[in-house]
C-alpha positions in Angstrom: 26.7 -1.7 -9.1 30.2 -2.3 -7.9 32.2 -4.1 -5.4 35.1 -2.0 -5.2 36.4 -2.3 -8.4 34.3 -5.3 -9.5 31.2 -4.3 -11.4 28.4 -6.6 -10.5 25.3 -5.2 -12.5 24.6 -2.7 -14.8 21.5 -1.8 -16.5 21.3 0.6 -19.2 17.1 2.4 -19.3 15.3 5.0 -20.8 16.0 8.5 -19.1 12.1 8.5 -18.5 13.0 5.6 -15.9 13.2 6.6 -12.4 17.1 5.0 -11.5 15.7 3.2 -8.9 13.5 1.0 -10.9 14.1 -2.7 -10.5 16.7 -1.9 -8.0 15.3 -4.5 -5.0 15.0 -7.4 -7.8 18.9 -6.5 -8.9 20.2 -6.0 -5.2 18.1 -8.9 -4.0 19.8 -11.3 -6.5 23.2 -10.0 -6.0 23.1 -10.7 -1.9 21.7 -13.9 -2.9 24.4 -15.0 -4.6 27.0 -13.2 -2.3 25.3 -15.1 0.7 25.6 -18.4 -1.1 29.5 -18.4 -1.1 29.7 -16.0 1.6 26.8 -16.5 4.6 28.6 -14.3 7.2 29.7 -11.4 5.0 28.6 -8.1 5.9 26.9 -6.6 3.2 26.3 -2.2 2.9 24.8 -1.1 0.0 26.1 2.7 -0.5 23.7 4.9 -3.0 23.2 8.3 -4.0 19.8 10.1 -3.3 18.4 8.9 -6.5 18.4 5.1 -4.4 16.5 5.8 -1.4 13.2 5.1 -1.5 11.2 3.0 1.2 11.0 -0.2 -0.9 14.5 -1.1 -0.7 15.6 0.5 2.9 13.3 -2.0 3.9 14.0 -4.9 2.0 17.9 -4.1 3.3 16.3 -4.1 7.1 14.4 -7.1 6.4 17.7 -9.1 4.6 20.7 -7.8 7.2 21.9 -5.3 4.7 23.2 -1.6 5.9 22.9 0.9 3.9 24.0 4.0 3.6 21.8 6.6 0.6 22.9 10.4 -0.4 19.7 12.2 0.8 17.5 13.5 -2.2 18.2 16.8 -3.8 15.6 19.2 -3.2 17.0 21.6 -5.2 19.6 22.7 -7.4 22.3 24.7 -5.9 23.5 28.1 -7.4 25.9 30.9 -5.7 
C-alpha cells in the first residue's frame, strides 16, 4: 500500500491467499493512524479488481473513505 511514493504496508502471502485477505484490518489501521495526525484529510483508497469485495467497500462507507476498485476480471482477454 502506497501513499504516492511512500509505501505504507506491505504483506508478503502464500499464492493460495486470496490478495484481499486481511485487507480491512491493514486499511483500517493505516486510516487510524492517518486520522490521528490528520482528522480532516480526505482519504481514497484506489485498488485493482483483486480489492473489491463487499467487506471493505463497506468498511470505506462506514469510515469516510472513497474508493475507487478496478472491476474483477471475468476473463482473460485474447485477440
Amino acid at each position: 500500500m502506497f501513499c504516492g511514493r511512500h509505501l505504507l504496508a506491505a504483506k508478503l502471502r502464500r499464492a493460495d491467499i486470496d490478495a484481499s485477505a486481511g485487507s480491512v484490518e491493514e486499511v483500517a489501521r493505516i486510516v487510524r493512524q492517518i486520522r490521528a495526525r490528520w482528522p480532516f484529510t480526505r482519504i481514497v483508497l484506489r485498488a485493482d479488481g483483486g480489492f473489491a469485495r463487499e467487506a471493505l467497500m463497506a468498511w470505506c462507507e462506514q469510515n469516510r473513505v472513497d474508493y475507487l476498485f478496478g472491476s474483477p476480471a471475468t476473463r482473460a482477454w485474447s485477440p
